[in-house]
NUSESE-496123 format. One line per field, with one value per residue (C-alpha): y negated, z negated, x negated; residue in one letter. Coordinates in steps of 0.001 Angstrom, whole numbers, always signed. Layout:
yy	[Y ...]
zz	[Z ...]
xx	[X ...]
rest	[A ...]
***
This chain:
yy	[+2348 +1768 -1403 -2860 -2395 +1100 +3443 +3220 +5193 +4335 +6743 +4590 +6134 +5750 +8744 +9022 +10773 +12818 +10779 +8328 +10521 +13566 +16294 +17737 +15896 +16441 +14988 +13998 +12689 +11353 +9079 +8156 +6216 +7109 +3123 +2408 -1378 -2805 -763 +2059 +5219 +7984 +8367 +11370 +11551 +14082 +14656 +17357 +19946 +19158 +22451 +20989 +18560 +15027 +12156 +9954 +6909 +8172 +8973 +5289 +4019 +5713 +6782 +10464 +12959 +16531 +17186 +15791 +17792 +20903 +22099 +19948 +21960 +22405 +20663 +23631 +24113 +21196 +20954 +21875 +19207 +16411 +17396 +17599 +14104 +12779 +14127 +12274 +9162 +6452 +6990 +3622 +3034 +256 +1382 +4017 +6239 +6940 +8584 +10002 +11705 +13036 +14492 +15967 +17487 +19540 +20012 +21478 +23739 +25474 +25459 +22390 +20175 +17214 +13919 +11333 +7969 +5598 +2183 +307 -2645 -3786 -4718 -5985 -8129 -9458 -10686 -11488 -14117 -14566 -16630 -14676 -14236 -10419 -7973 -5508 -4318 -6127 -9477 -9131 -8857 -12005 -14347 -13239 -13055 -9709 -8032 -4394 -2502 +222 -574 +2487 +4958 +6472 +4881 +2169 +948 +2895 +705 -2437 -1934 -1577 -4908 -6150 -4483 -5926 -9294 -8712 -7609 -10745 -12455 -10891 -11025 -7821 -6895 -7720 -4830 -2640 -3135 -1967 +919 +1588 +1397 +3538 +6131 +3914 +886 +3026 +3819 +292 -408 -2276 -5489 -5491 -7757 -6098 -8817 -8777 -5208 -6201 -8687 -6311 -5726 -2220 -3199 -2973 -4285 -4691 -4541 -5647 -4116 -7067 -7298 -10064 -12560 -11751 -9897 -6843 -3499 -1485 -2542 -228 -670 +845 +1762 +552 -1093 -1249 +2832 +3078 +827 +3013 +5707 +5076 +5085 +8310 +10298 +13125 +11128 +13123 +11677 +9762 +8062 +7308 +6104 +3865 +2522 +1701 -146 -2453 -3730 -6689 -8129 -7175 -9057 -8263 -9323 -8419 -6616 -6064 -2666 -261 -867 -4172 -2746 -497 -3101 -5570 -3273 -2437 -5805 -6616 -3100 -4303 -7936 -7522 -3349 -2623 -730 +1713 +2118 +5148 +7187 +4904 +3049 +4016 +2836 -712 -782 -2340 -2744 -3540 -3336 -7241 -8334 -11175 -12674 -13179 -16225 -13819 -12843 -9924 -8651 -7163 -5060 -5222 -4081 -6785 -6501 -7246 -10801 -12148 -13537 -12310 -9520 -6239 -3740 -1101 -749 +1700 +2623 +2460 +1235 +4564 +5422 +2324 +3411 +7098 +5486 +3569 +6286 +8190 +5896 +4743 +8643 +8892 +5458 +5454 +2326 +721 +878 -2599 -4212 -2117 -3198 -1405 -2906 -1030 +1887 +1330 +2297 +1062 -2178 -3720 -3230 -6107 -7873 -6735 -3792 -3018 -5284 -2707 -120 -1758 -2645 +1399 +2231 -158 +837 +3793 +1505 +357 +140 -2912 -5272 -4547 -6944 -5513 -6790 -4690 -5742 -4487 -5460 -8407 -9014 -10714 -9934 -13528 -12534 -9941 -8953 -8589 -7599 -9285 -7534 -9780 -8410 -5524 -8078 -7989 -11389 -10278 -9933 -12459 -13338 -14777 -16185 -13720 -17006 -18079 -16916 -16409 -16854 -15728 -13885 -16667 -18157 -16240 -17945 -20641 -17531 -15316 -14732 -13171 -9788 -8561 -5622 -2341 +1525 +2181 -857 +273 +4134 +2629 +866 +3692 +6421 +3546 +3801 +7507 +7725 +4327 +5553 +2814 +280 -1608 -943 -3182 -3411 -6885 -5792 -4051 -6979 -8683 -13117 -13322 -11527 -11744 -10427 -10185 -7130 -5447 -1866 -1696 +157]
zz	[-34846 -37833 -39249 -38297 -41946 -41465 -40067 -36413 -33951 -30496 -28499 -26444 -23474 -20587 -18238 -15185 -12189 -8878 -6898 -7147 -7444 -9751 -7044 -5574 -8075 -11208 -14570 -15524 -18613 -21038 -24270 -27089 -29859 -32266 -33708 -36539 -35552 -37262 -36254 -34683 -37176 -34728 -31292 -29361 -26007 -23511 -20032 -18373 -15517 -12478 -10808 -8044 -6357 -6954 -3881 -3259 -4355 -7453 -8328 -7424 -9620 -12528 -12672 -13660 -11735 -10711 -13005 -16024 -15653 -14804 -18702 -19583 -20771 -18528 -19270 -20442 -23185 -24591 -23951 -27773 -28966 -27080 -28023 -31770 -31759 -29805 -32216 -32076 -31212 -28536 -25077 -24404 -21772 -18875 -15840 -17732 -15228 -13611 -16685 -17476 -14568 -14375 -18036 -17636 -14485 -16534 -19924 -17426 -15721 -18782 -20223 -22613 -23322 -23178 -22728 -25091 -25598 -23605 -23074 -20021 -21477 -18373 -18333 -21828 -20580 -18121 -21271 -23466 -20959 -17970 -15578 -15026 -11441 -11813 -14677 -13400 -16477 -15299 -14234 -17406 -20080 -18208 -18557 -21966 -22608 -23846 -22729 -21529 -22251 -20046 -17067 -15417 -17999 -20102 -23856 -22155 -20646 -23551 -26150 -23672 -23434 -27617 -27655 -25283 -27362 -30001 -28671 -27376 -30673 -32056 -29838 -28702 -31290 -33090 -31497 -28033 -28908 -30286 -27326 -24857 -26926 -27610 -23723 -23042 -20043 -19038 -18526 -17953 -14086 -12834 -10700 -12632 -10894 -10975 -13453 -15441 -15164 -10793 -11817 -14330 -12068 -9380 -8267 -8716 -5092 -2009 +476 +1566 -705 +2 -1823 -1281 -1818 -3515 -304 -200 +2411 +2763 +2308 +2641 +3375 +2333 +2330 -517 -1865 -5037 -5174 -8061 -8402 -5020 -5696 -9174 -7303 -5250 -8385 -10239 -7917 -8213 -9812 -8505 -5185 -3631 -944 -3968 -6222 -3063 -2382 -6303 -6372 -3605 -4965 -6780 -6397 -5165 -3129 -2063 -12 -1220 +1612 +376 +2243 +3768 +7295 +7001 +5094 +7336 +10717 +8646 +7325 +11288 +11616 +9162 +9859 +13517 +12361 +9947 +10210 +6991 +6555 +4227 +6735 +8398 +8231 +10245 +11803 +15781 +18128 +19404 +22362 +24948 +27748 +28197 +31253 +31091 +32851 +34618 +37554 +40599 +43102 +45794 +42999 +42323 +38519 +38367 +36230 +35608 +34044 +31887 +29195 +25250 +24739 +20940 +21062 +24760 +24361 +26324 +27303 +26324 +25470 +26298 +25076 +28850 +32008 +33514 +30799 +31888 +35408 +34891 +32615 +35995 +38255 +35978 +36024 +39781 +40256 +37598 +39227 +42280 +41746 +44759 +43070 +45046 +42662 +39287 +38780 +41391 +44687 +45708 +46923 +50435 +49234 +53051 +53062 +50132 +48688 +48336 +45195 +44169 +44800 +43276 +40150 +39381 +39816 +37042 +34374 +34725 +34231 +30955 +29292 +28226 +25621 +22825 +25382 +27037 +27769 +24364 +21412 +17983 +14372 +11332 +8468 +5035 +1333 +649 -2168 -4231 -4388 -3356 -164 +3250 +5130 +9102 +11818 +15309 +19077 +21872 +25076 +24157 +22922 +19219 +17220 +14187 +10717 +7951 +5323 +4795 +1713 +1367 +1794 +5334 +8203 +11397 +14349 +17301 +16394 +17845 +14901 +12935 +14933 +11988 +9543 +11713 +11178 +14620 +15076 +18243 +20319 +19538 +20173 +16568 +15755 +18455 +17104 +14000 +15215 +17542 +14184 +12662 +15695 +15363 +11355 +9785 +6279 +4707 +6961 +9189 +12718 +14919 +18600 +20480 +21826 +18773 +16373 +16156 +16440 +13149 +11211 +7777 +6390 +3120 +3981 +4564 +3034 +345 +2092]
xx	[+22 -2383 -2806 -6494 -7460 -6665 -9486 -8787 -11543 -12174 -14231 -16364 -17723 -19993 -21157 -23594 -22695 -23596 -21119 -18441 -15391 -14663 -13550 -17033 -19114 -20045 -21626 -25249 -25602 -22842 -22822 -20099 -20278 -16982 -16013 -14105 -13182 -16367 -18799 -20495 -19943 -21653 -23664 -23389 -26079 -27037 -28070 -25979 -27114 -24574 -26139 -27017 -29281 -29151 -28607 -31348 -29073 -28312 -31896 -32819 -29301 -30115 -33827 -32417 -34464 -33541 -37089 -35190 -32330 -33431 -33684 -30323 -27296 -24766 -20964 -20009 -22337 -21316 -18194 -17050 -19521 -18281 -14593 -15706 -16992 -13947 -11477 -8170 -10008 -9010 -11044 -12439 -14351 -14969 -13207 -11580 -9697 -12890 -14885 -11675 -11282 -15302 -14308 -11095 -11866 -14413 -12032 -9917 -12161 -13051 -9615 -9266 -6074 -7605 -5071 -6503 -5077 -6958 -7970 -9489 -12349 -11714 -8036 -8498 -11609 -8924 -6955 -9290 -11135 -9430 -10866 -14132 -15387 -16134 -15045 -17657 -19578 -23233 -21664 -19291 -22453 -23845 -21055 -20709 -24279 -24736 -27715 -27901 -31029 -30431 -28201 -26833 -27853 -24913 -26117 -27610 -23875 -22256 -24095 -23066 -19389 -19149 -20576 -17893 -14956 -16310 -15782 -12389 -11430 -12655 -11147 -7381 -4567 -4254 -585 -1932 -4761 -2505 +180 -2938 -3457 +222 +940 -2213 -1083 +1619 -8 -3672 -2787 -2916 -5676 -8664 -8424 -4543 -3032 -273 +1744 +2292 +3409 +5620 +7303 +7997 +11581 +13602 +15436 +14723 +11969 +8587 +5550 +1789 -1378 -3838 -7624 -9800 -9499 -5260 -5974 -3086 -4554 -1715 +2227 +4948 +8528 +10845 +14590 +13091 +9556 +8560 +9295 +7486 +4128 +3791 +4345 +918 -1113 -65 -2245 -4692 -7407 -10186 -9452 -12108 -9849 -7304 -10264 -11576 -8435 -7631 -10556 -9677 -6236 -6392 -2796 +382 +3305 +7003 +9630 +13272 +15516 +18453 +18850 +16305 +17665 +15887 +12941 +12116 +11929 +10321 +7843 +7303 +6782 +4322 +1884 +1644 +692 -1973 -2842 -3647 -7159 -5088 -1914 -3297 -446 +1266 -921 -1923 -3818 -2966 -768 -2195 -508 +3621 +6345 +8269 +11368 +11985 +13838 +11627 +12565 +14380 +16951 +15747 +15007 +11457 +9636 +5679 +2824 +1056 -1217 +455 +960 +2040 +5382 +6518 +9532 +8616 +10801 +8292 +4568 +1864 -1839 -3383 -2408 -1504 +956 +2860 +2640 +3670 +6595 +7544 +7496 +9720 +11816 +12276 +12850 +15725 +17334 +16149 +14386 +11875 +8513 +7265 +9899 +9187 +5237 +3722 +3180 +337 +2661 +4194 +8021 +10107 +12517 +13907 +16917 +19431 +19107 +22758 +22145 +18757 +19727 +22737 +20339 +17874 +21023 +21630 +17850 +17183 +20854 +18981 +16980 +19575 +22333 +20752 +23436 +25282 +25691 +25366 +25830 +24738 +26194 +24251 +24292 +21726 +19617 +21825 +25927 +26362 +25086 +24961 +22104 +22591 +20373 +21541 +21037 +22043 +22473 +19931 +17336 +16512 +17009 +16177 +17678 +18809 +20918 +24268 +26522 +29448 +31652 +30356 +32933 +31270 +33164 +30879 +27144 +25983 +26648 +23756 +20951 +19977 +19761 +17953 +13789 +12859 +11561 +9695 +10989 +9196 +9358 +9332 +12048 +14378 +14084 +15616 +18402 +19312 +19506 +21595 +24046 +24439 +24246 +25097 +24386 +26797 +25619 +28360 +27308 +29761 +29686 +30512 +33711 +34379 +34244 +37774 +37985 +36335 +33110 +32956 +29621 +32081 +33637 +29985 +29578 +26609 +24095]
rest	[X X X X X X X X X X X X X X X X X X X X X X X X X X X X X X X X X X X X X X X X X X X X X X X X X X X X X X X X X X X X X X X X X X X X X X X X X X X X X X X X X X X X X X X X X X X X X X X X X X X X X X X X X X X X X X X X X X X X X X X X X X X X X X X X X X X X X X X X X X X X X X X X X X X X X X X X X X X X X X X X X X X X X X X X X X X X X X X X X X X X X X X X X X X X X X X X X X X X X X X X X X X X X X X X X X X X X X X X X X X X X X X X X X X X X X X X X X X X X X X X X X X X X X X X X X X X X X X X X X X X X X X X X X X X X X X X X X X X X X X X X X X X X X X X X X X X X X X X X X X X X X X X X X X X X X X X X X X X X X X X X X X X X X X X X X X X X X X X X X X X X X X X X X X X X X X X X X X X X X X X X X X X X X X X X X X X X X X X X X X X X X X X X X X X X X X X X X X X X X X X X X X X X X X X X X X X X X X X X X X X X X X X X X X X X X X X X X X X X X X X X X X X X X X X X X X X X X X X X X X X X X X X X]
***
């Protein structure tokens, strides 16, 4: 890196556009100015032909007209212009990746290497003076007081952005600039809005992490082997991606919540989509269930199933997206067991006497063993997050307790005994899929059955998952 006394260029850059994401859109008009530091040394400006015609909103934005650009060279034309007067310079530009992405997905259209350095004058604005509202480029120039002549035309926010680097130069220590610029494409992927620093802080281990928005609102909840790999991960996309661009925009912190293993990872991320469904959790994300069958013990003796709707808290045996998915469950079910429907949840059908309550109730423990061996107690014993420490997920009697932690030197006695260190999970289809692969495939988890585990458990001997 050259000394600041040294010549050091900075290509700063603005462009207008068709649309707000590189794939299917295209250029209008772009403007550099090549700075040394000090000042501006050269200005390049030029409307560009996208080929087609413009939207209605971007005509009102920028006050560029398809009239204006009908005689404009096309990208193409000037592409060996533009690439003459950005030399070996470093791309600046506010908001960076997204002029970056407009011009590279042109470069490489027409065969150029293009991969500048670059530098976000938004991220440094973050440094530089933190504590600002909104680092957007209008509300930016206002709390600074720098006036923009020509809002949302390219020299016009071009000419406005050198004026903030110029401030930030003024005002950031010279290694801090030069750590930005030395960083570039490593640090250059992180959403605008996301400080460097909640990515910095991230763990390599295992868990549950939590793209949040402005209000701290969760976006998007992912679980990982190693999170910080996995969050990165989510922002070394195709850059030309509008739903990537959209959803980069919206991120303006990030959260975690160490595992220890991905057994527990991957129930508490289960947990966590079905408590706040993340806009962005599509891929997982379904439709709400609805409606659930419950258990209980009516006043004759006899256990009953029913159809209820979802309530928070209350453990279901299973849920369902309508009513008559629960039923057609039920009848299923009565016809594998040879259940009485009046006692399963639905009454309406006229089904002859009752059973005895013995003998239906045997009838119902062989129907419900089906899901996680109902009636069996199970302990999974797993690494924790520290090597002081095991992780453990608890089923009592078919009913899922949950998962905690445990200090390597704590001797339990009964699984009882994990009650004050277990954080509850609800029952569900997906959680119970889980356990039941971890049954058949431990993958270096400790899967021990009630009458299984000896007079003692000792989360010590517990197999790094």
């Amino acid at each position: 890196m050259p000394n600041r006394n040294e010549e050091m260029l900075y290509a700063i850059t603005d462009i207008e556009t068709t649309g707000s994401f590189a794939a299917g859109n295209s250029i209008t008009e772009i403007a550099i100015c090549v700075h040394n530091g000090k000042e501006i040394i050269r200005e390049y400006q030029s409307l560009v032909n996208p080929g087609t015609k413009l939207p209605p909103f971007i005509v009102g934005l920028t006050g560029i007209t398809d009239e204006m650009l009908e005689n404009a060279p096309t990208f193409a034309e000037v592409a060996e212009e533009i690439m003459e007067v950005f030399g070996d310079a470093i791309f600046v530009a506010h908001n960076v990746n997204f002029d970056y992405s407009f011009i590279k997905a042109e470069m490489n259209a027409l065969g150029y290497d293009w991969k500048p350095r670059k530098v976000c004058t938004v991220r440094l604005a973050r440094k530089a003076f933190p504590g600002f509202k909104s680092y957007g480029l209008g509300n930016l120039c206002h709390s600074l007081g720098i006036k923009n002549e020509a809002a949302h035309r390219a020299m016009g926010d071009t000419h406005a952005t050198v004026k903030v680097f110029e401030r930030i130069l003024k005002t950031l220590p010279e290694k801090e600039i030069e750590k930005m610029i030395s960083r570039g494409n490593a640090e250059a992927f992180l959403p605008n809005h996301l400080d460097a620093e909640e990515f910095n802080r991230l763990p390599e281990r295992p868990g549950v992490y939590y793209m949040l928005d402005q209000s701290g609102k969760p976006i998007y909840i992912g679980k990982a082997k190693n999170i910080k790999q996995r969050v990165k991960s989510h922002f070394k996309g195709n850059a030309e991606d509008f739903r990537l661009q959209a959803f980069l925009k919206e991120i303006h912190h990030i959260d975690f919540k160490e595992t220890g293993n991905e057994l527990i990872a991957l129930l508490w991320e289960d947990a966590q989509i079905r408590q706040y469904w993340p806009k962005h959790n599509s891929a997982q994300k379904k439709r709400p269930n609805k409606f659930a069958v419950y258990e209980y013990l009516d006043q004759r003796g006899y256990v009953r199933l029913g159809i209820n709707k979802v309530s928070q808290g209350i453990t279901s045996l299973k849920t369902f997206t309508s009513l008559q998915s629960a039923q057609k469950w039920l009848v299923a079910l009565s016809e594998k067991y040879n259940l009485h429907l009046q006692l399963i949840g639905l009454p309406a059908i006229v089904d002859g006497d009752l059973p005895h309550p013995d003998e239906h109730n045997q009838k119902i423990s062989a129907a419900l063993e089906e899901f996680l061996h109902s009636g069996s107690s199970y302990v999974f014993l797993s690494s924790g997050r520290t090597i002081q420490e095991s992780g453990f997920v608890w089923i009592r009697k078919g009913e899922i307790k949950g998962f905690g932690f445990i200090d390597r030197d704590v001797a339990i006695h009964h699984p009882d005994e994990l009650e004050p260190y277990t954080e509850a999970l609800a029952r569900t289809e997906t959680n119970i899929a889980i356990l039941r692969s971890y049954i058949e495939n431990p993958r270096g988890i400790r899967v021990l059955k009630w009458d299984e585990i000896s007079s003692t458990l000792q989360p010590e001997t517990a197999t790094p998952a």
